[in-house]
N, C-alpha and C positions, 0 to 999 in steps of 0.2 A: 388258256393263258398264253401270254407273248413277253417278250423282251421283257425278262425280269433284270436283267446286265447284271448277274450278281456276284459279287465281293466279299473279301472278310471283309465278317463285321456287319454283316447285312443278316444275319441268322434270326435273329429276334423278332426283327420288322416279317420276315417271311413263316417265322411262326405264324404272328400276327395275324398276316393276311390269311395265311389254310385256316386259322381258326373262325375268320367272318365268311368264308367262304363254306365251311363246315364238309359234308359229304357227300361225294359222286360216287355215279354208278364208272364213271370213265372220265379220266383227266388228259383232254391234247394240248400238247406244250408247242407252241409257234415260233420255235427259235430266239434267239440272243440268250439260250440261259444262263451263259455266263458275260463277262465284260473281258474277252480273250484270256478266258481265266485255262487254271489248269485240271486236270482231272479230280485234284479232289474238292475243288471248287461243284464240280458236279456231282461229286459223291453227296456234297452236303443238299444241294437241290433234292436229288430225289428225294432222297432219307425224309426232309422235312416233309415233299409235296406226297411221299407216301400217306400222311396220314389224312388227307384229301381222296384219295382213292388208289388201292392196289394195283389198278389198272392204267397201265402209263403210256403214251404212246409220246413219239416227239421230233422233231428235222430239227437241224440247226440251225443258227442263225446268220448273217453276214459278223457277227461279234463274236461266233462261236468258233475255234481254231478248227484246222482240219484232225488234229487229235482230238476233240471233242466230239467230232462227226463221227469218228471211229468207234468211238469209248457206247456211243447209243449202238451205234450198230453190234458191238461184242455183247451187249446186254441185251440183245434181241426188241429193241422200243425203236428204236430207227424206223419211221418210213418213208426217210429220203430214198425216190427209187424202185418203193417197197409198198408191202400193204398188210393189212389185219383185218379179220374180223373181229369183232367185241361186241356179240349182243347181237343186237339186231342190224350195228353199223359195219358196213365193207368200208376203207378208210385207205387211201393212198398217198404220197405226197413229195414233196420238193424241199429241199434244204438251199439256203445258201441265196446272192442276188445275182443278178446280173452286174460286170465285172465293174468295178467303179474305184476302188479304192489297192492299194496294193496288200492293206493290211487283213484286209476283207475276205472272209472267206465267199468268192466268186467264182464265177463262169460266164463265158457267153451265152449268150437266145439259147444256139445252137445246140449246148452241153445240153441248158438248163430242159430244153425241151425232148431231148433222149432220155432224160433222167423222170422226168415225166411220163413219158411213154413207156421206158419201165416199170413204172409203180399201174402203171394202168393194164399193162402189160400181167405182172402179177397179181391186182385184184381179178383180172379175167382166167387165170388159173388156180384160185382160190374159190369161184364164183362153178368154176367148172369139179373141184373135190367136194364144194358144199353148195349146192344148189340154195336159192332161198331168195325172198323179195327184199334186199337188206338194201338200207338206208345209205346212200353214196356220198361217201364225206372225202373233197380233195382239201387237206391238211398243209398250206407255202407258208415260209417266212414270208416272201414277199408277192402283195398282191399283183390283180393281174392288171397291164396298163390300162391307160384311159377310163378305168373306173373310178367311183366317191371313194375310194380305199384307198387310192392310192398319191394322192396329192400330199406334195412336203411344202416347204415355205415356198410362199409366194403362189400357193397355188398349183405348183407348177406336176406334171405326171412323171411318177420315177417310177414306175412299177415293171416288171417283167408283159413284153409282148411274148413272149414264149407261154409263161402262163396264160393269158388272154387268146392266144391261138387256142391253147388246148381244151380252156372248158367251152369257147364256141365251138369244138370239135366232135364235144365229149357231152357224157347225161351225168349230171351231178345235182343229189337233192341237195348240198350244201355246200360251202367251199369256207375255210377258214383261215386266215391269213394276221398279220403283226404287222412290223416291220417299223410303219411311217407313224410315225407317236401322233401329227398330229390329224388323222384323219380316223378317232375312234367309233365305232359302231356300225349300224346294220344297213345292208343298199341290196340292190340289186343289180346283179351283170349277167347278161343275157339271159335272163329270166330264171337267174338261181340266185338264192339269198346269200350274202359276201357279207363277211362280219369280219372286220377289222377288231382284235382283242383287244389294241392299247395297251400303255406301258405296263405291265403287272407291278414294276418298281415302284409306278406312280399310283397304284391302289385298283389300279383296270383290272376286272376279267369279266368273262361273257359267262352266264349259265344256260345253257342250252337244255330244253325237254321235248322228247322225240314221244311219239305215240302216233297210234293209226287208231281212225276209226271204224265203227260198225261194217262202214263201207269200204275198207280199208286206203282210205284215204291219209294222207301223211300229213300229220298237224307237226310243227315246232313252230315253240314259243320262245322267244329270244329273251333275257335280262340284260345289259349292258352294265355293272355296275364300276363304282369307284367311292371307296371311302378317304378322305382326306386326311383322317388321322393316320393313313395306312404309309403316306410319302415317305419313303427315303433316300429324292436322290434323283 
């Protein structure tokens, strides 16, 4: 799920949605959880999206304050920077856009791609404590440029060239990213699947199913959903 921008008063509608959405084995939150809310704005996010899945992971968004970036990181679900294993997936990620607005939580390429290299940096010593053939998932607010993910009005490309350096850098079986409301669903960038979540406020989330086969071959199945009764906002 991405950019829920949530608010009082928005509790009910986000019941709502964990309820159609019902149970994961693993939930990644793609930044803006709040709408430059304050911490207990996020206190109330998780609590609800706990009943969706125990397992939480999350970067913030350009909406999400730098106290919110913090507040994931003191609860151990931060992987701006950082990374996890859950399962079978090694998972690293990026918080934050490239600099655009002053309200924004930003950085330049430059930042956004050390912060990157961090989190790739710690799934390779993560990779090195637990050995194993795990499923590589890079977890940005915002996609990486010149891709179908990343176009806002007019067409036009606002996404991170920092992120797009790094997964043509890098081996990623998936990359999940938010951010540009209108560029929802599944593409391909340098031959790894990029799935833009969409607005969660507006009824958007992606269900993702991982498995390998006989051959251990890597199948995921993508859903793209949105329920319109789910709108608020």
């Amino acid at each position: 799920m991405s950019d829920l921008h949530f608010k009082k008063g928005y509790d009910d509608k986000l019941e709502s949605l964990t309820n159609t959405i019902g149970k994961a084995d693993l939930l990644l939150l793609s930044g803006d959880l709040t709408h430059f809310g304050k911490e207990r704005e996020l206190d109330t996010v998780l609590s609800i999206l706990s009943g969706v899945s125990p397992n939480i992971y999350a970067v913030p968004g350009n909406c999400d304050t730098k106290a919110i970036a913090e507040s994931l990181k003191k609860r151990g679900i931060s992987l701006e920077g950082s990374a996890a294993i859950a399962g079978e997936c090694l998972i690293n990620g990026l918080g934050g856009v490239p600099q655009w607005r002053k309200v924004d939580y930003g950085f330049t390429e430059e930042e956004l791609l050390q912060t990157l290299n961090q989190g790739a940096d710690a799934a390779t010593a993560l990779l090195n404590e637990r050995p194993g053939g795990y499923i590589r998932i890079l977890l940005t607010h915002v996609p990486p440029y010149g891709s179908k993910a990343d176009r806002a009005m007019f067409m036009k490309h606002v996404g991170s060239k920092a992120v797009a350096e790094h997964i043509q850098q890098s081996q990623y079986d998936l990359c999940v990213c938010g951010h540009i409301h209108e560029c929802v669903g599944v593409s391909m960038f340098n031959e790894v699947p990029l799935i833009n979540c969409g607005p969660a406020r507006r009824g958007y989330y992606v269900v993702i199913n991982i498995d390998l086969d006989a051959n251990d071959q890597l199948n995921i199945s993508l859903q793209s959903k949105r329920d319109g009764s789910r709108f608020w906002g």
